[in-house]
C-alpha positions in Angstrom: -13.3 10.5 -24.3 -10.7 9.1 -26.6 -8.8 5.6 -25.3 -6.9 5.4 -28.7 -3.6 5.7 -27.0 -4.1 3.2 -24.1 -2.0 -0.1 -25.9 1.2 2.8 -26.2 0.5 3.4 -22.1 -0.1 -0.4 -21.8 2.8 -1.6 -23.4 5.1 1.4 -21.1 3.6 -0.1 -18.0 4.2 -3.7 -18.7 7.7 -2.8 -19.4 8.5 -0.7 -16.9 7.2 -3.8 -14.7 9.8 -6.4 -16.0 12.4 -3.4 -15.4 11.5 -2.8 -12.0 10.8 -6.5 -11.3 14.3 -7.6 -12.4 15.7 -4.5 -10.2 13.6 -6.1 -7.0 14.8 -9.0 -7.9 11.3 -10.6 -8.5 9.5 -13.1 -11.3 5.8 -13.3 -10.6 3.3 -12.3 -11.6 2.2 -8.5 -11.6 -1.7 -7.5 -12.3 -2.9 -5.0 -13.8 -6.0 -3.7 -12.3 -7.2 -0.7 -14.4 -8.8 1.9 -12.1 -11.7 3.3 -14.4 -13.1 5.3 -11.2 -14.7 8.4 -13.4 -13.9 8.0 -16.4 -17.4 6.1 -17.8 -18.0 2.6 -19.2 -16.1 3.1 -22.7 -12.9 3.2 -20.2 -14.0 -0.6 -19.1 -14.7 -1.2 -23.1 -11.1 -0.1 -23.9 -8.9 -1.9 -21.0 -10.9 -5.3 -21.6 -9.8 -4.8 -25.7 -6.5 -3.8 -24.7 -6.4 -6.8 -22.7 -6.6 -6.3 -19.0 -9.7 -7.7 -17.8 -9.5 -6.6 -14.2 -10.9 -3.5 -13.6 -11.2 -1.0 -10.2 -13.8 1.0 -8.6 -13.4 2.8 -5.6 -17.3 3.8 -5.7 -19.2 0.8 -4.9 -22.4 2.8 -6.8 -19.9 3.9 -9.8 -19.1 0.0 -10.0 -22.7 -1.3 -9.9 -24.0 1.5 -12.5 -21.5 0.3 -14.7 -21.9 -4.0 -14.3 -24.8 -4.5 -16.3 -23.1 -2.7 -19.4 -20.9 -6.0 -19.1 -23.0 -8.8 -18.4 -21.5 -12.1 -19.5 -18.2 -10.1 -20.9 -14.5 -11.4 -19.1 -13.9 -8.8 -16.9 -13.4 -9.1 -12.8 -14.7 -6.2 -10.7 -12.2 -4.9 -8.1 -13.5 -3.0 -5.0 -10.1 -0.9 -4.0 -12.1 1.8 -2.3 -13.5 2.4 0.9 -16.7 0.1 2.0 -19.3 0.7 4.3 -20.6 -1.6 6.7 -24.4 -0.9 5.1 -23.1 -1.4 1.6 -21.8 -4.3 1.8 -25.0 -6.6 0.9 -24.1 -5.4 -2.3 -20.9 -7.1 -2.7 -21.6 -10.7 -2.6 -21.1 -12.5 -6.1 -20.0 -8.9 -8.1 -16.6 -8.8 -7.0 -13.2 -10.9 -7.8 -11.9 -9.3 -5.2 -12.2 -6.7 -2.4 -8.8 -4.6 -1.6 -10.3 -2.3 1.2 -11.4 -4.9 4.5 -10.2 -2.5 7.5 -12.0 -3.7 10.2 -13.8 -6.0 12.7 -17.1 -5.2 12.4 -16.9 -5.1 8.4 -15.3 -8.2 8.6 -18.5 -9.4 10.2 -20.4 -7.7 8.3 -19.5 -8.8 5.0 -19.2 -12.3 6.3 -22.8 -12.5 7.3 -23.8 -11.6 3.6 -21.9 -13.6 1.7 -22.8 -16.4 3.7 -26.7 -15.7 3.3 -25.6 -14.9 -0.1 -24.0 -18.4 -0.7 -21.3 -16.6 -2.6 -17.6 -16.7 -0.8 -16.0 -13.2 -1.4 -12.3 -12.8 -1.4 -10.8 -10.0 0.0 -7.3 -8.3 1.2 -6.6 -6.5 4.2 -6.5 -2.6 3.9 -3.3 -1.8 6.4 -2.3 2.0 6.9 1.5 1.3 6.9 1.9 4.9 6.9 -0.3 6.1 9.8 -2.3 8.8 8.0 -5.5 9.7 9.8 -6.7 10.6 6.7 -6.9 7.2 4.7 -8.5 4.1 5.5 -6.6 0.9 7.0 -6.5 -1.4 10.1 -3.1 -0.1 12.5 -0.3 -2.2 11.4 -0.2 -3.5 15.1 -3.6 -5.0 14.9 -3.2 -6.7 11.1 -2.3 -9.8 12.5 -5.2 -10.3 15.3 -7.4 -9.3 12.5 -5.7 -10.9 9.4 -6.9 -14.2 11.6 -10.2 -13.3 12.6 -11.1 -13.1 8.7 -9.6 -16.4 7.8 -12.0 -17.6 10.6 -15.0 -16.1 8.6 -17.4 -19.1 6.7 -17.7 -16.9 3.5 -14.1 -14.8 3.5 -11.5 -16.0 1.7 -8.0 -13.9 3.0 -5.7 -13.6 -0.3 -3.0 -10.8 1.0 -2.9 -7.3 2.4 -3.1 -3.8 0.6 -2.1 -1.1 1.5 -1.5 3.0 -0.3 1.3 5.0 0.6 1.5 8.6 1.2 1.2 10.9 -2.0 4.1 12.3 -2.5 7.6 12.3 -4.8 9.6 10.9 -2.1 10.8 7.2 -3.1 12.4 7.1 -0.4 9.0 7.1 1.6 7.0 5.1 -0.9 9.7 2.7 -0.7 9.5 2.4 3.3 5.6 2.2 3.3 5.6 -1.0 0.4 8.4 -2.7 2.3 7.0 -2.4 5.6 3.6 -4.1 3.9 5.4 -7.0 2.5 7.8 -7.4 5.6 4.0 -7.8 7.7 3.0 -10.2 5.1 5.9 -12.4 5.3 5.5 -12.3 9.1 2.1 -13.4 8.6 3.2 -16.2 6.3 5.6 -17.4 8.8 2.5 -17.8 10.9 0.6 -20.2 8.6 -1.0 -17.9 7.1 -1.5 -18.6 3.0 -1.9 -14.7 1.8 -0.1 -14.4 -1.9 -1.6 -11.1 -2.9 0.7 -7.8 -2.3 -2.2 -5.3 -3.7 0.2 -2.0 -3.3 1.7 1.0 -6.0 -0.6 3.2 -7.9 0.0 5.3 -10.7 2.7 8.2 -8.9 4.3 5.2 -7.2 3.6 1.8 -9.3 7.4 1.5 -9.7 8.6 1.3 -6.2 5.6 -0.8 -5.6 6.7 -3.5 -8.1 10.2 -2.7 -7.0 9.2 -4.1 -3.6 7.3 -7.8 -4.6 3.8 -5.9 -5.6 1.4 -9.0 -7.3 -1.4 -6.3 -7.9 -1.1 -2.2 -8.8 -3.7 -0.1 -9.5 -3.3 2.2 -12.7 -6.0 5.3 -13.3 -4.5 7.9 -15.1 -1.3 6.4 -16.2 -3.5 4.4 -18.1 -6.4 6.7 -19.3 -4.9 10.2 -19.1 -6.3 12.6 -16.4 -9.9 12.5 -15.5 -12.0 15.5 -15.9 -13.9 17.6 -13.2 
């Protein structure tokens, strides 16, 4: 598959973020994670030379089929998909980060493995602002008992919340799902809690995201084109 027009799409997104930034009124930061979920290892190749290092799996198996290919190469692994609790001694030392903590007993889970593992794993807290049955997420009512159960953990490190809103065209709802995330996390913050990381906005929606204080967005085919069957 050709990547040859990635820097065009790269260049459109990091634009389109100071644009939206400056409407939000906003001046950190904004990463980049490039979602590579089906699209092969030569998608990895071409974000790293385009210059965004941090790169997205939802497939934990996809994500460790492809690692080896970049042994030794600057590039920081993203979990942003669902994780089961008996996959998780598989995270430990291959991830920067882990979007998709959503519950108690993975909490517990993946504490007790990175602590054998003597390698701390940072992580965000999956919320489902939106209350779809259908995606993953801890109930916004229960973020806060849990957000502090995980910064109790020996081998969790708590860096923010994440959260996907519903797919649709409606900003208007995008917009009401991302703000309801960041109003938790400021609640949070006003509890002591350190948690910098907005992980929120995805290719249909980055905008809004960014709009509302996103620090991370995760970019598939806005990046890469569509995938294939």
């Amino acid at each position: 598959m050709d990547f040859g027009g990635l820097p065009e799409r790269l260049a459109h997104v990091r634009s389109e973020i100071a644009r939206r930034q400056a409407v939000g009124g906003w001046t950190h930061a904004v990463t980049i994670v490039a979602v590579t979920k089906g699209f092969g290892p030569e998608a990895v190749s071409a974000a790293v030379v385009a210059g965004v290092p941090d790169i997205g799996e939802s497939r934990l198996q996809e994500a460790l089929e492809k690692m080896p290919a970049f042994a030794g190469r600057e590039v920081r692994w993203h979990l942003i998909g669902h994780l089961q609790r008996n996959k998780a001694k598989f995270v430990p030392g291959r991830f920067a980060l882990v979007h998709s903590l959503d519950s108690l007993e993975l909490t517990r889970e993946l504490d007790r493995r990175a602590a054998a593992a003597g390698a701390p794993v940072p992580v965000l807290l999956q919320v489902n602002v939106a209350g779809e049955a259908q995606k993953s997420g801890c109930d916004p009512a229960a973020a806060p008992g849990l957000a502090k159960q995980i910064v109790g953990c020996e081998a969790l490190q708590l860096e923010g919340l994440m959260a996907m809103a519903p797919f649709t065209d409606d900003t208007a709802v995008q917009r009401r799902t991302f703000r309801a995330l960041r109003e938790l996390r400021d609640g949070l913050q006003e509890e002591g809690l350190c948690l910098p990381t907005l992980s929120m906005g995805m290719s249909g929606d980055y905008g809004t995201a960014v709009e509302e204080g996103a620090t991370v967005i995760r970019l598939g085919t806005v990046l890469f084109g569509p995938r294939t069957a």
